[in-house]
ZAMARGU-4260 file (C-alpha; in steps of 0.2 Angstrom, whole numbers, plus 5000, padded with zeros to 4 digits):
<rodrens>
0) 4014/5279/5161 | 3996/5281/5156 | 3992/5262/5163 | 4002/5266/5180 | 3991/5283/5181
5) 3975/5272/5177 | 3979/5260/5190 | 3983/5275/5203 | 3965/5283/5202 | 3957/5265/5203
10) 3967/5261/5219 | 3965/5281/5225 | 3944/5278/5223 | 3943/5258/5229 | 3956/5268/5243
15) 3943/5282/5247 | 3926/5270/5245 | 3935/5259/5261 | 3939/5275/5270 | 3920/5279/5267
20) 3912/5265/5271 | 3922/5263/5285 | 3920/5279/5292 | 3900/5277/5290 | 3901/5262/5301
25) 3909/5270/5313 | 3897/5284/5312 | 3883/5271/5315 | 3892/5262/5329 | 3896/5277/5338
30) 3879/5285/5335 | 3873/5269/5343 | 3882/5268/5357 | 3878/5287/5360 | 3859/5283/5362
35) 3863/5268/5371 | 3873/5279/5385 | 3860/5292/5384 | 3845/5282/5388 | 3856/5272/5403
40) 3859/5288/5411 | 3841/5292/5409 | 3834/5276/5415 | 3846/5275/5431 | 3842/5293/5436
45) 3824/5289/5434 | 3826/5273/5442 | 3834/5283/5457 | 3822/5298/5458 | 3808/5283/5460
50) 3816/5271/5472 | 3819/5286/5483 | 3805/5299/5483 | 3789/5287/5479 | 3778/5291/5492
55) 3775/5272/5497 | 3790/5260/5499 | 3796/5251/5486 | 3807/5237/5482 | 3820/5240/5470
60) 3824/5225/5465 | 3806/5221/5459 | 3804/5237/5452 | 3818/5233/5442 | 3814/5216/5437
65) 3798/5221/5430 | 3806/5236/5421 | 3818/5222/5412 | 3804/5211/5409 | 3792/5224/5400
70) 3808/5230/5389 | 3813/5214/5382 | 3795/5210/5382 | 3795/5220/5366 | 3806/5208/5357
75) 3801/5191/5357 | 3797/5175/5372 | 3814/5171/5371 | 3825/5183/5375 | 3824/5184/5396
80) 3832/5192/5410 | 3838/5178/5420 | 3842/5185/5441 | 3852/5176/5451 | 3838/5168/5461
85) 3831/5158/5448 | 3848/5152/5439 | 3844/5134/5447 | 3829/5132/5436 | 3834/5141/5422
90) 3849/5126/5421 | 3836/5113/5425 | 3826/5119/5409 | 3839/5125/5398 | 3856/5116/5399
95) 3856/5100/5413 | 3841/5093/5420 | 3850/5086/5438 | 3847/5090/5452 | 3846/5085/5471
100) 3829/5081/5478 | 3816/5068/5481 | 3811/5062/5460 | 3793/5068/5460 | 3785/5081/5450
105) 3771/5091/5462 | 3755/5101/5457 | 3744/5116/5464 | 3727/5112/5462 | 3712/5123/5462
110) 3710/5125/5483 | 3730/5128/5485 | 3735/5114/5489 | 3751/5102/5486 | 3749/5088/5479
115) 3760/5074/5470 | 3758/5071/5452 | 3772/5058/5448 | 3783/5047/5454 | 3800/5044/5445
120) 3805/5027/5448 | 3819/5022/5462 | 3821/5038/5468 | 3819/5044/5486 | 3799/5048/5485
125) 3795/5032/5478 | 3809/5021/5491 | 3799/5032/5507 | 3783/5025/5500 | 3775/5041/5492
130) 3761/5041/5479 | 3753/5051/5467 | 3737/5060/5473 | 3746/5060/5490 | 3745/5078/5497
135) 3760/5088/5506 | 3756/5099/5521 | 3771/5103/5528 | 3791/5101/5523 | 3802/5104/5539
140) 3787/5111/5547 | 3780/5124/5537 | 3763/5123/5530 | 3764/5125/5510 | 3746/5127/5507
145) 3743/5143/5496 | 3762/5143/5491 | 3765/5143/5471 | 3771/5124/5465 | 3790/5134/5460
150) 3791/5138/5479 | 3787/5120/5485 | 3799/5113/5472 | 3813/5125/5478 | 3809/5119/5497
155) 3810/5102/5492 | 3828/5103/5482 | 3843/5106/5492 | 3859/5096/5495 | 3861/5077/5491
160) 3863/5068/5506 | 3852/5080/5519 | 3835/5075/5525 | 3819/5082/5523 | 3803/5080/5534
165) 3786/5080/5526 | 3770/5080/5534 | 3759/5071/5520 | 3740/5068/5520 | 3741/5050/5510
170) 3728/5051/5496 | 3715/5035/5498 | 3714/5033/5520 | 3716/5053/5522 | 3727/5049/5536
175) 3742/5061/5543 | 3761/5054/5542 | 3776/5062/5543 | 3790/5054/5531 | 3811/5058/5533
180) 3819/5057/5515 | 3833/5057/5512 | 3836/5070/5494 | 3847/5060/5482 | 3854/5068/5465
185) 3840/5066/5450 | 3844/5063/5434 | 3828/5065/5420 | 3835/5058/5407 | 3832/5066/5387
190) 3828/5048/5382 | 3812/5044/5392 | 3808/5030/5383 | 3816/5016/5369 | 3811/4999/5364
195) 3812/4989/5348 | 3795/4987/5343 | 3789/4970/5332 | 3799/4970/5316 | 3815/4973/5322
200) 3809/4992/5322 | 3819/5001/5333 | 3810/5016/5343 | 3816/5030/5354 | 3807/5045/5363
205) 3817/5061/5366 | 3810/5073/5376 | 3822/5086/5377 | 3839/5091/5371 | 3849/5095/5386
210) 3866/5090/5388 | 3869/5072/5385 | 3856/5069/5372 | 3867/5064/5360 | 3875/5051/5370
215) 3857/5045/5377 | 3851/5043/5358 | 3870/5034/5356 | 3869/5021/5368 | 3847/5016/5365
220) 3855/5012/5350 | 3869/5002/5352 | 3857/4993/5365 | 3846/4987/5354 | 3857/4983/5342
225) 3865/4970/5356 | 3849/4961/5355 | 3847/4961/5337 | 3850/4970/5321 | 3838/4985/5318
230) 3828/4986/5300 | 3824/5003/5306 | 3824/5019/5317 | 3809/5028/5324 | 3815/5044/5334
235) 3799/5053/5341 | 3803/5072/5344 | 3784/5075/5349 | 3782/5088/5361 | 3800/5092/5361
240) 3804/5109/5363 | 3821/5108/5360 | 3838/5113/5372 | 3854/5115/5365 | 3857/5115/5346
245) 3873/5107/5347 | 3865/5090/5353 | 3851/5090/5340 | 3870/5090/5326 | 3877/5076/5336
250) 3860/5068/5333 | 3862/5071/5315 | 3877/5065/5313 | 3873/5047/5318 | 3862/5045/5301
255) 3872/5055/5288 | 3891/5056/5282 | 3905/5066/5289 | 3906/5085/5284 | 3889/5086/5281
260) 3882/5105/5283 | 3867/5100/5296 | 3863/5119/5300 | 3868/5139/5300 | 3865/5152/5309
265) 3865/5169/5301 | 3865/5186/5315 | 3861/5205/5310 | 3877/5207/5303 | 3880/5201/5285
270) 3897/5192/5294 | 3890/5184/5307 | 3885/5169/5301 | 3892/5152/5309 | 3888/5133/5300
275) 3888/5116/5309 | 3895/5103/5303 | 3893/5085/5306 | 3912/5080/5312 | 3912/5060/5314
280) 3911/5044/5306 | 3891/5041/5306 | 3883/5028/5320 | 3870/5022/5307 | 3873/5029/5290
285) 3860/5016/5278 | 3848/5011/5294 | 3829/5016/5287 | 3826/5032/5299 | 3806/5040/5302
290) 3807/5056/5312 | 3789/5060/5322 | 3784/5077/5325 | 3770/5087/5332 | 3763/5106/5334
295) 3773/5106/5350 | 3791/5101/5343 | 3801/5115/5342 | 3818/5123/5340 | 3832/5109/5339
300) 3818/5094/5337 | 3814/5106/5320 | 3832/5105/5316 | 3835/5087/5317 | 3816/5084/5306
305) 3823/5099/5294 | 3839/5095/5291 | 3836/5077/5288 | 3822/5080/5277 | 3832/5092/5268
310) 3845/5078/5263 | 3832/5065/5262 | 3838/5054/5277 | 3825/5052/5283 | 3804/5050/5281
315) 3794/5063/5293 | 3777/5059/5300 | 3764/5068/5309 | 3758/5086/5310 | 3767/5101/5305
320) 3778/5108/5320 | 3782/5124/5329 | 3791/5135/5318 | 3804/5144/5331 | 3819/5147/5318
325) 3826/5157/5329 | 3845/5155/5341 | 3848/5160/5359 | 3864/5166/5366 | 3867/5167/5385
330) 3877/5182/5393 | 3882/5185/5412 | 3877/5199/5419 | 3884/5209/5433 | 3881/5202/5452
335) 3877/5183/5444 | 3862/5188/5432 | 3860/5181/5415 | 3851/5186/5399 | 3847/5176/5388
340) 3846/5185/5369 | 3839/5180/5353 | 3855/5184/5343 | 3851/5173/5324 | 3839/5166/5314
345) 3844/5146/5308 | 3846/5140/5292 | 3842/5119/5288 | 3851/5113/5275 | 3841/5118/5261
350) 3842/5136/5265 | 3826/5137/5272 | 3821/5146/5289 | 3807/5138/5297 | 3800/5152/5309
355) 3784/5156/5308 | 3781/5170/5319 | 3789/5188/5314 | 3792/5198/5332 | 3798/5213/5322
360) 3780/5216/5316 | 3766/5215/5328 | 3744/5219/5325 | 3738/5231/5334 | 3736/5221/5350
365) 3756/5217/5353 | 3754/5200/5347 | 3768/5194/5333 | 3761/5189/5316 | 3763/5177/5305
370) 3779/5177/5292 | 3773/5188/5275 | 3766/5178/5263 | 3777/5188/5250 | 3794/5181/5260
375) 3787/5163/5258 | 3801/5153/5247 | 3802/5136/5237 | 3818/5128/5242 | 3823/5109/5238
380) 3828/5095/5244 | 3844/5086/5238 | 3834/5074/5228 | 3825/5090/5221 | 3808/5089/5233
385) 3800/5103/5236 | 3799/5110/5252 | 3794/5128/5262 | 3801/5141/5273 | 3792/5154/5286
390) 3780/5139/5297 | 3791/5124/5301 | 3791/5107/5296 | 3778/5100/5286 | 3779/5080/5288
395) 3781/5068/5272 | 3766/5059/5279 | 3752/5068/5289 | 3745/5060/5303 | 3728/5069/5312
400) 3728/5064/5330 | 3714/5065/5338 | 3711/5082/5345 | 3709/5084/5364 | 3690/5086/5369
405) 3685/5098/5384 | 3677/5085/5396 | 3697/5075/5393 | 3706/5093/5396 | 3692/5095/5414
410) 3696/5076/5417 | 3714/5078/5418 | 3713/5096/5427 | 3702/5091/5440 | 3715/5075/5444
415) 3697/5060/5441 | 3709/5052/5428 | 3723/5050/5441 | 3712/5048/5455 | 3704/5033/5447
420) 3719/5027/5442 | 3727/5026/5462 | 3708/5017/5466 | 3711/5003/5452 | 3729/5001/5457
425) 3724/4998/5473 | 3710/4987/5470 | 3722/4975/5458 | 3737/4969/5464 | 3747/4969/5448
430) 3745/4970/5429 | 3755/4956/5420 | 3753/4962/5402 | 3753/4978/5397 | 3755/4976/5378
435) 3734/4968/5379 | 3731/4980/5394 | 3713/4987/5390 | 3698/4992/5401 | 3682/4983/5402
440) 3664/4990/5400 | 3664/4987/5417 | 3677/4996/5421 | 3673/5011/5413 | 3655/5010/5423
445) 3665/5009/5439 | 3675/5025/5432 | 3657/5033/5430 | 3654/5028/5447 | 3667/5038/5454
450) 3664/5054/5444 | 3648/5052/5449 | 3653/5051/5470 | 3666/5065/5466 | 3651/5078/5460
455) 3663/5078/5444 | 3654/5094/5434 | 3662/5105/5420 | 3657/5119/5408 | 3661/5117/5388
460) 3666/5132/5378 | 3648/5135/5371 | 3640/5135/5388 | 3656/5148/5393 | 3649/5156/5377
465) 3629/5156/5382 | 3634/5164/5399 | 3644/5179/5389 | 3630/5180/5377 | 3617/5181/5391
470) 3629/5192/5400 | 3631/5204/5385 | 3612/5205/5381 | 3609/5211/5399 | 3619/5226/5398
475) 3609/5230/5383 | 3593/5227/5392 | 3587/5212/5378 | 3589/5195/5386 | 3570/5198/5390
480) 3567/5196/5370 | 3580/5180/5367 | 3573/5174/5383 | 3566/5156/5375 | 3578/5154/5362
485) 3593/5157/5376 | 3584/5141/5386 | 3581/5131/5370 | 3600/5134/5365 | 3606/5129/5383
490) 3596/5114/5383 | 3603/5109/5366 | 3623/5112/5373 | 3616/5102/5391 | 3612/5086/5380
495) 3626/5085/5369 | 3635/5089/5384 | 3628/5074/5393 | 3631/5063/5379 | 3651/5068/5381
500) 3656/5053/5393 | 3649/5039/5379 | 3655/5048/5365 | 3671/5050/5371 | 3673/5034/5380
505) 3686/5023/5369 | 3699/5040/5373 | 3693/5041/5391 | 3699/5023/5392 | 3715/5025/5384
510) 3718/5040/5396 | 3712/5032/5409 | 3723/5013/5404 | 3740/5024/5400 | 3739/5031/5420
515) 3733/5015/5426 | 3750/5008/5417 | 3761/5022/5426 | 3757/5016/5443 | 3765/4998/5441
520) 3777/5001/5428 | 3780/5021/5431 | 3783/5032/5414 | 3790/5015/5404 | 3773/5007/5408
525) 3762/5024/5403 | 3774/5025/5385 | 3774/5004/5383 | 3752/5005/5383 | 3752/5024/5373
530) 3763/5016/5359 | 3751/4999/5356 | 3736/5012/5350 | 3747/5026/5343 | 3742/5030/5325
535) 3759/5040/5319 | 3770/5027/5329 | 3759/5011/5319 | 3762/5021/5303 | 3781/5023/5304
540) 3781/5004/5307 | 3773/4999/5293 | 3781/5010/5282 | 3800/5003/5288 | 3794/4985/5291
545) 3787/4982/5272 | 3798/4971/5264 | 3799/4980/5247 | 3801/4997/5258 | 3791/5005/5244
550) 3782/5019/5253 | 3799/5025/5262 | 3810/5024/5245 | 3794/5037/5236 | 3794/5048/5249
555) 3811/5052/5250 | 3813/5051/5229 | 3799/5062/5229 | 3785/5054/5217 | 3770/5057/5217
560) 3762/5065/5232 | 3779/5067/5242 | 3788/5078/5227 | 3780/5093/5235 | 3779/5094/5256
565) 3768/5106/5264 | 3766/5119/5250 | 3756/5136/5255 | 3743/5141/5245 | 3752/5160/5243
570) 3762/5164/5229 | 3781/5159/5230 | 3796/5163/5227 | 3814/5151/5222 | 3830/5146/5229
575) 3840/5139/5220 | 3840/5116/5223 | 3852/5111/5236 | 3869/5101/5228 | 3876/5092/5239
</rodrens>
């Protein structure tokens, strides 16, 4: 009687904790959703009262906009109000990149005008005989100098199968055509790019991971397995920003075993928490696998490097990426709206979260800051290598390509490297090898020739500098008494400065040899010449062509040097190792 008694007051208190803890969640929920109904009827009357009693007119669908955007503005980049006038690009970046139109990508230089920056091979534009550098004036009649490159691209998009008429000012003669096209449906493809380099080496560039990325990846594959049997893999997820995380699972799943946990997302709540799992037979379960990455991959390219480095599938090389750990949920809205909403943080296999950015705490200026050091964790891989969370993938092997100097960045802004690239190509008829393509001396003093006819002047950041300096000493009334040390210093800057085009030169010419390519051979041709000088792509190849594979098998054991990837110098914490 005393054990039944007992076992009624454990029952009546695990009864009445329930009750409790239910009863404070709904507390919460409804406290909530109390402040949530309050502030909407405060933002709608507002909203009213200003639409209709501002003494100038106003346009209420821009007010509102705006009003959205500055509220989610507060949360982080990627959670976005989506209006119904922009859902066609918002698919074309975010879930299916088809479209109808003319295959060209367009640009808005510096005077507002139009002009075409690439061609995509077989499609309309390059059937009707446009270039790059050619300019558009008109499209059905209207002049689309000063209007924004988005609004041109919408003009030129429309139904496949209806004709456009352009009014085109062609880049070398200057002469005025006017060109029918007829807009066919485009494809850009998530593959851009795949080859089998010497060796037997196997190579595919993924831009994106839009919907059919997987399949794409599939099928480069299997094609160059037709040919001949691969010794190895390189997938080159540089400057890719990611897409949709179910394609970067598929692409997981072709290099490890069925079942395998590739990623989890984790929400607010405690139970909302969903794991991917790889669900068929693998494509190429014992191929040797390098995955290149970059500052600028991001999001599911960091998945497919994570969770591969995680279960030691795979060697990683380049420079340590993004860091956006973080998972976007897309939600209609009322009159064909969307919003797009950060709704978890995601997990590689480890049990490590590669974001580096923490929106919830921003410095004084609004700008997010970086993950706390004191949240920074040692996790491990399944061969015990150690490995970080809170600022993205750190690569097995680091590869420091050659930063962009700012006489390359005003060459490509100011169109001299394309423009060159249209005068060569139509100066010589063809190029018949692009794996030995190179510029000559002579070359290069014919490309100084033209900057030189093209009145080709730039400003470097220390001259930008100088002038705020200069600037700054006037308002205090002292640029009297630095008067001669100001000219000394911008003499300096102005010979360095003049010494930019020889010291640069060898990656002036490998800029300029990669567009001359993409004239003949479009972006194969640009990708085919980029790969013979690329230093992370030659590296991977060494590594999977040496016979004894002795640099891939120590990298992914984790002697030496590659036990610990990427290590902070902060003090850390421990996860426990990964069994798997």
């Amino acid at each position: 009687m005393k054990r039944l008694t007992k076992r009624s007051h454990i029952v009546k208190l695990l009864v009445g904790l329930v009750v409790g803890v239910l009863f404070m969640a709904f507390t919460f929920v409804k406290d909530d959703f109390f402040e949530i109904g309050k502030n909407l009827e405060i933002f709608s009357a507002l909203y009213r009262q200003v639409s209709m009693t501002y003494v100038e007119d106003v346009n209420p669908n821009l007010l509102m906009k705006k009003g959205i955007n500055a509220m989610l503005e507060e949360l982080d980049p990627y959670t976005e109000f989506v209006p119904e006038s922009d859902l066609d690009d918002f698919r074309l970046r975010y879930i299916n990149t088809q479209y109808a139109g003319l295959g060209a990508k367009i640009v808005s230089l510096e005077d507002k005008s139009i002009q075409i920056a690439e061609i995509f091979e077989a499609y309309p534009a390059h059937k009707a005989g446009l270039e790059v550098g050619d300019e558009i004036i008109r499209i059905n009649g209207q002049a689309v100098k000063g209007m924004t490159s988005e609004d041109v691209s919408h003009l030129l998009k429309g139904e496949e199968g209806t004709v456009i008429e352009l009014g085109i000012k062609k880049n070398l003669t200057g002469t005025l055509e006017n060109i029918k096209v007829i807009r066919q449906n485009i494809i850009q493809p998530n593959v851009s790019y795949s080859t089998t380099l010497p060796g037997n080496i196997g190579y595919i560039k993924l831009d994106k991971f839009l919907t059919g990325a997987a399949d794409e990846v599939r099928k480069a594959i299997l094609e160059m397995r037709r040919t001949a049997p691969l010794k190895g893999l390189v997938l080159d997820l540089r400057d890719n920003g990611g897409g949709i995380l179910q394609e970067s699972v598929k692409i997981v799943n072709f290099f490890v075993r069925q079942g395998q946990e590739v990623v989890f997302q984790q929400g607010r709540h405690g139970d909302n928490r969903f794991t991917y799992i790889t669900k068929q037979a693998p494509l190429a379960l014992q191929l040797p696998l390098v995955v290149l990455i970059n500052e600028r991959s991001a999001s599911a390219s960091e998945i497919v490097a994570g969770a591969l480095q995680d279960l030691d599938r795979a060697v990683v090389i380049g420079k340590k990426s993004f860091g956006k750990g973080l998972v976007q949920q897309t939600y209609r809205l009322p009159y064909n709206n969307l919003v797009k909403v950060t709704v978890a943080k995601y997990y590689t296999p480890s049990g490590r979260c590669i974001q580096a950015l923490d929106y919830a705490h921003k410095d004084n200026r609004g700008k997010a800051i970086k993950i706390n050091d004191s949240l920074i964790t040692e996790f491990s891989t399944v061969n015990g290598r150690k490995v970080y969370n809170g600022d993205g993938i750190s690569p097995d092997i680091e590869i420091n390509e050659q930063a962009q100097s700012m006489i390359v960045q005003e060459l490509k802004n100011k169109f001299l490297i394309s423009g060159y690239a249209n005068q060569y190509y139509h100066k010589h008829s063809s190029l018949k090898d692009l794996q030995s393509f190179r510029l000559s001396d002579e070359d290069y003093s014919d490309f100084l020739t033209y900057l030189s006819a093209h009145n080709f002047t730039y400003s470097t950041r220390s001259e930008k500098a100088l002038q705020y300096l200069r600037s700054e000493l006037e308002k205090e009334s002292r640029s009297e008494q630095v008067a001669d040390e100001l000219k000394v210093l911008a003499q300096k800057i102005r010979s360095h400065k003049n010494r930019d085009l020889v010291l640069y030169k060898e990656y002036i010419k490998g800029q300029l040899e990669e567009e001359i390519a993409s004239r003949y051979y479009f972006q194969k041709g640009r990708y085919r010449v980029a790969l013979t000088k690329d230093e992370a792509t030659k590296k991977a190849q060494q590594i999977l062509a040496a016979t004894d594979m002795l640099v891939y098998n120590n990298v992914l054991s984790g002697k030496g040097n590659y036990h610990i990837i990427g290590k902070p110098k902060v003090h850390l914490a421990s996860a426990e190792p990964l069994n798997n």
